[in-house]
C-alpha angles and dihedrals in degrees: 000000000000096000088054092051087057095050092057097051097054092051093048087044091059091055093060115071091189110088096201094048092042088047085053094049097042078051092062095036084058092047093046089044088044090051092044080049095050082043092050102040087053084042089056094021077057085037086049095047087039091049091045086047082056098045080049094053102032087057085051090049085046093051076048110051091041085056094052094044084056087048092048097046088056095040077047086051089040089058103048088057091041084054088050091054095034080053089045090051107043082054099046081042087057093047080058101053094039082059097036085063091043088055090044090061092049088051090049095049094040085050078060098048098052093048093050077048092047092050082044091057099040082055090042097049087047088050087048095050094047085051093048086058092045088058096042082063092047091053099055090045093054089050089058099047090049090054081051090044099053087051096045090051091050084055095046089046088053084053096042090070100042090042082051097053083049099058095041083052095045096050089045093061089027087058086052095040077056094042081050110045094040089050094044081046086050091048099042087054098048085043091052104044094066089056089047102048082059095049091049079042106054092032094058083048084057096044091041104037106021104032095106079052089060128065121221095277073059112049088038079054088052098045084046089055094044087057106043083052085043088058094038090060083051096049098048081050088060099044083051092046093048095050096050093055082062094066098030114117120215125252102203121207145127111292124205090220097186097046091049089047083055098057096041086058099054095045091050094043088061095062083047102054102122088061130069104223119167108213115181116196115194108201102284117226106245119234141164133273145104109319101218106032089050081058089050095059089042090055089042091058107023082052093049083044084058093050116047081047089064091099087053125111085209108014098206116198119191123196130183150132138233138189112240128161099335094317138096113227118205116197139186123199132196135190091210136122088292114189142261106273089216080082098041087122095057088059110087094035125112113264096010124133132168090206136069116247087232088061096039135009111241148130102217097241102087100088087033084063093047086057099046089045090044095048094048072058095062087229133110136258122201145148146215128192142143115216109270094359098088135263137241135198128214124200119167133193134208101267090213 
């Protein structure tokens, strides 16, 4: 600015030709200059302090700014972080709601459920009260009935005793009917053997002494007599033999049931020589019982076994045991000529036979003595066959 004032002022000096006006106005020219240049150097002096203001305050802006780059980084950092975690949570957000709608469809379908439950209840509570009344009626019914009970049982106690005092009264004559009837069947035996003994007697004296005397009708008559004396003997044996089973007393021990099996077979076997015959004893559970009643009853059926398989190529026995209901059941099967069910009640009775003598010997008491055995036993005695397919016969004991 000070170079351009005197430039002026050259050039303004050089219009004036007079050198005291000019000098005058060079003068003024000067002051006014020197008063512009006091002007301009407060005006820069005012610019400098004002730029130095500025470079105050621009190092401050900078320290500002610095400081709010920093900021900025860190809020940056911050954010980054914030956006992981922003990420983390929208996707554990979405696995909720992923389960929030899975759970929404359990709700729903419990919500279902309960209701089906609720109509259930509603059904089952109409069902209960109809029941509660049932039972009401019940109830009063049984009430009833035990009113009637206790009256009936008054009445059958009332019977009881009279029903008591008759039976009481029954087995005692029955006790004496049986006293009775086993000691007339005793007597009649004995009676009946001694007449018989003569009639076997005088018989063998014809057939011995007088057979040349008689023709063949004759003789046939004779040999007819001699067996039908010969059955009688045997039938007087087994009602003695029946009766005395009556009065006989147990005597109660362990029996060895397949050894005396055994025993029963062989001897039985011998008389049977003539005769092939497969019997096939199983072991045999042991139980208690009277020895040698119990053998009795084994040498009745297997006997009987032997028998009604006489018309048999290969007679087959089988003869075997088995554990039911706290017995022990023996049983002895045939494959013999058996016999027709529809008769299954003749069978145990004295004298009854369900074949004809001419088809098999008997008397008609064996099986009734296995019964009566058997039942002093406290056991049972059955049977099962099909005609011409074989029997078998069943007897259990107590298996105490």
């Amino acid at each position: 600015m000070p170079q351009n004032t005197n430039i002026n002022l050259s050039v303004k000096s050089e219009n004036f030709a007079h050198p005291d006006k000019r000098f005058v106005f060079q003068n003024e020219e000067i002051q006014k200059r020197a008063a512009e240049l006091v002007i301009a150097n407060e005006e820069l002096t005012f610019q400098n302090e004002e730029k130095e203001k500025r470079a105050a305050e621009l190092v401050i802006a900078n320290f500002e700014l610095a400081f709010q780059n920093e900021e900025k980084e860190k809020r940056a950092a911050e954010l980054i972080i914030a956006n992981k975690e922003l990420t983390f949570q929208n996707r554990e957000k979405e696995k909720r709601a992923a389960e929030l709608v899975i759970a929404n469809f359990e709700l729903a379908f419990q919500n279902e459920e309960k209701e089906k439950r609720a109509a259930e209840l509603i059904i089952a509570n109409k069902e209960l009260a109809f029941q509660n009344l049932e039972k009401e009626k019940r109830a009063t019914e049984l009430f009833n009935a035990n009113e009637e009970l206790k009256s009936a049982k008054s009445q059958i106690v009332d019977l009881n005793i009279s029903l008591e005092q008759k039976i009481i009264e029954r087995t005692s004559q029955l006790e004496a009917a049986n006293q009775e009837l086993e000691s007339f069947s005793y007597s009649v035996s004995h009676d009946l053997r001694s007449p018989l003994r003569a009639i076997n007697g005088f018989t063998q004296v014809l057939a011995e002494d007088y057979e040349d005397k008689f023709d063949e009708d004759g003789r046939e008559l004779l040999a007819e007599i001699m067996a039908n004396s010969k059955r009688m003997g045997e039938l007087i044996d087994n009602l003695l033999e029946f009766s005395h089973i009556g009065k006989q007393r147990l005597s109660i021990a362990n029996i060895n049931m397949t050894t005396l099996a055994e025993i029963v077979i062989k001897d039985l076997q011998r008389q049977e020589s003539h005769r092939e015959i497969n019997v096939d004893l199983q072991p045999l559970t042991n139980c208690k019982g009277d020895r040698n009643l119990i053998k009795q009853v084994l040498i009745n059926l297997v006997s009987n076994a032997f028998k009604y398989t006489g018309k048999q190529e290969l007679a087959k026995v089988e003869i075997g045991s088995y554990t039911e209901d706290n017995n022990v059941v023996f049983y002895i099967k045939d494959n013999g000529v058996g016999f027709d069910m529809r008769y299954y009640e003749k069978l145990f009775g004295v004298f009854q036979r369900l074949h004809s003598n001419s088809e098999f010997e008997g008397t008609g008491v064996g099986l009734a003595i296995i019964h009566r055995i058997i039942a002093k036993h406290s056991g049972k005695v059955w049977a099962e066959a099909q005609v011409n397919k074989g029997a078998c016969f069943y007897f259990s004991l107590p298996n105490k």
